[in-house]
C-alpha positions in Angstrom: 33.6 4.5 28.5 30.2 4.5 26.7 27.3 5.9 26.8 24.4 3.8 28.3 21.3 4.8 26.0 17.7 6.4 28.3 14.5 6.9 26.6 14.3 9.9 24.4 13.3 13.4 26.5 10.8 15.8 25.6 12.7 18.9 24.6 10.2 21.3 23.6 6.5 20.9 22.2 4.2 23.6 20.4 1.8 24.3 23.3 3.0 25.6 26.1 1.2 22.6 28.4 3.9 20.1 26.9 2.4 16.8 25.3 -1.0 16.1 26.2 -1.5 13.5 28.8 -4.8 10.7 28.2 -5.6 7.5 29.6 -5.4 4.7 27.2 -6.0 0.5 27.3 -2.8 -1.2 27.1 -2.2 -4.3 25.1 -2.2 -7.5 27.0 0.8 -8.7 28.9 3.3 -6.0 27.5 6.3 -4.1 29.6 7.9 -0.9 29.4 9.3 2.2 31.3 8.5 5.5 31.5 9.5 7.8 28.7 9.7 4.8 25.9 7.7 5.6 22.9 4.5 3.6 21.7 2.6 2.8 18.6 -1.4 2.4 18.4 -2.8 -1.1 17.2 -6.5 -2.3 17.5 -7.2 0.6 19.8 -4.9 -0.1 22.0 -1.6 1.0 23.5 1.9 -1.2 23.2 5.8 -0.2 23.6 7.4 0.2 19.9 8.8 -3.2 18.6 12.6 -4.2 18.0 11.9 -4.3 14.1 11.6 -0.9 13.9 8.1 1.6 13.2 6.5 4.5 10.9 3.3 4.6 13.4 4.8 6.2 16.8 2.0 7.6 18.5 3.0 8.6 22.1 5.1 7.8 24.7 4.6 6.0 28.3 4.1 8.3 31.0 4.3 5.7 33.6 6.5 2.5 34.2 4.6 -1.0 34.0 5.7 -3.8 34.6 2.5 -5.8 33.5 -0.9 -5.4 32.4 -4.2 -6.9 31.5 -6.2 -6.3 28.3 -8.6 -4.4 30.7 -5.5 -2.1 32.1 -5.5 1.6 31.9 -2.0 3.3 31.3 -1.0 7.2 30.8 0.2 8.2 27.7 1.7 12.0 26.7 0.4 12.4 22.6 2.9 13.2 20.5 2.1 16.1 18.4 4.0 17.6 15.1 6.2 19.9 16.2 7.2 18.7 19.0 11.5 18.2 19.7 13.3 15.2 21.1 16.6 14.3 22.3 17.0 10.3 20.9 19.9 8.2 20.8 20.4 6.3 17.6 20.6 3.1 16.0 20.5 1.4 12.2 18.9 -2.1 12.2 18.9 -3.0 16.1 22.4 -1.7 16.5 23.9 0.8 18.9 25.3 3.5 16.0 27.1 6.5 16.1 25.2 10.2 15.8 26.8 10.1 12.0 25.0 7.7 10.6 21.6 10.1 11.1 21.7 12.9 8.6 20.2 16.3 9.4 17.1 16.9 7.6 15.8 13.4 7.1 13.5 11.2 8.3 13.5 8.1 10.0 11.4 5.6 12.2 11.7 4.6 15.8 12.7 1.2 17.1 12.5 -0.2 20.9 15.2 -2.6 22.5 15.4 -3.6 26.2 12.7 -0.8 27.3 14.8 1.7 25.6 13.4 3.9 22.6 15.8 4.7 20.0 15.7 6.7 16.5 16.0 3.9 14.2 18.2 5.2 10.7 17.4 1.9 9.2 14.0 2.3 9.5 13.5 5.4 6.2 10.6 7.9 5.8 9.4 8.0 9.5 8.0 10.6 11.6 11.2 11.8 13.6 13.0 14.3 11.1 16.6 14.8 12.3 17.4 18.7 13.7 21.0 18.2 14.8 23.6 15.6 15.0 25.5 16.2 18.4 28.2 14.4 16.9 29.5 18.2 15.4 28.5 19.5 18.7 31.4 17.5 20.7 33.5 16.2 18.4 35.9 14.5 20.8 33.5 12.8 22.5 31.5 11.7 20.1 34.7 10.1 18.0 35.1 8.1 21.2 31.5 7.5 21.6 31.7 5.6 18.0 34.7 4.0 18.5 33.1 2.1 21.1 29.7 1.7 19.0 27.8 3.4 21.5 24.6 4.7 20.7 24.9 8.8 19.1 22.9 11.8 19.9 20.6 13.5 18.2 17.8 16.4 18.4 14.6 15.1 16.0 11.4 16.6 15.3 8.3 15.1 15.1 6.4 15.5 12.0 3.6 13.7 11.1 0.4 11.8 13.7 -0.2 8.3 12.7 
């Protein structure tokens, strides 16, 4: 059976409170669920898009399921340094932990409220730590048989 994909988890981060939390406006009429990443345009907050981003900026402390223009929402900063535990995918597909190569970087993409590292989307902010595809082999072979989303550990490296 596959793996369903969550929203990437907050391993670790450089200061010990974890990522810092602040209030932002949220872009009109948007969704999303806790824990999915989001990008910063016109001064406002919105989940990260299905075609894939360079400009990640936080992620959603809070589940909404709408808002207003005028809408306040949480949102924990991402800062460099900080570790993540991502599924993957290349181009809007579900792909196996493989695919992501240890030591480069790639962008984010978001499908179905679900934040995913994005190896389609080249020279991003999320520098890959680990594939856990050498971590359980026999699981992971399975996993990518049935084109279910791989794990990995990324890093975050740069603020947009």
């Amino acid at each position: 059976m596959a793996r369903a994909a969550v929203n990437p988890e907050v391993l670790s981060t450089p200061s010990p409170q974890g990522l810092e939390l602040i209030p932002m406006l949220a872009e009109n009429s948007k969704t999303w669920k806790k824990g999915e990443m989001c990008i910063l345009t016109s001064g406002t907050v919105t989940p990260l898009v299905a075609t894939g981003s360079t400009a990640l900026y936080g992620i959603f402390a809070e589940t909404q399921i709408s808002v207003t223009s005028t809408s306040t929402v949480w949102v924990r900063l991402l800062e460099i340094g900080a570790r993540l535990l991502m599924f993957v995918m290349t181009n809007g597909t579900a792909a196996t932990a493989a695919t992501a190569e240890v030591g480069v970087k790639y962008g984010g993409r978001g499908l179905s409220n679900v934040s995913y590292l994005d190896t389609g989307t080249t020279s991003g902010q999320l520098q890959v730590i680990r594939t856990y595809a050498n971590e359980a082999p026999l699981q992971d072979a399975y996993v990518d048989t049935e084109a279910a989303p791989g794990l990995v550990e990324v890093e975050f490296t740069a603020v947009s």
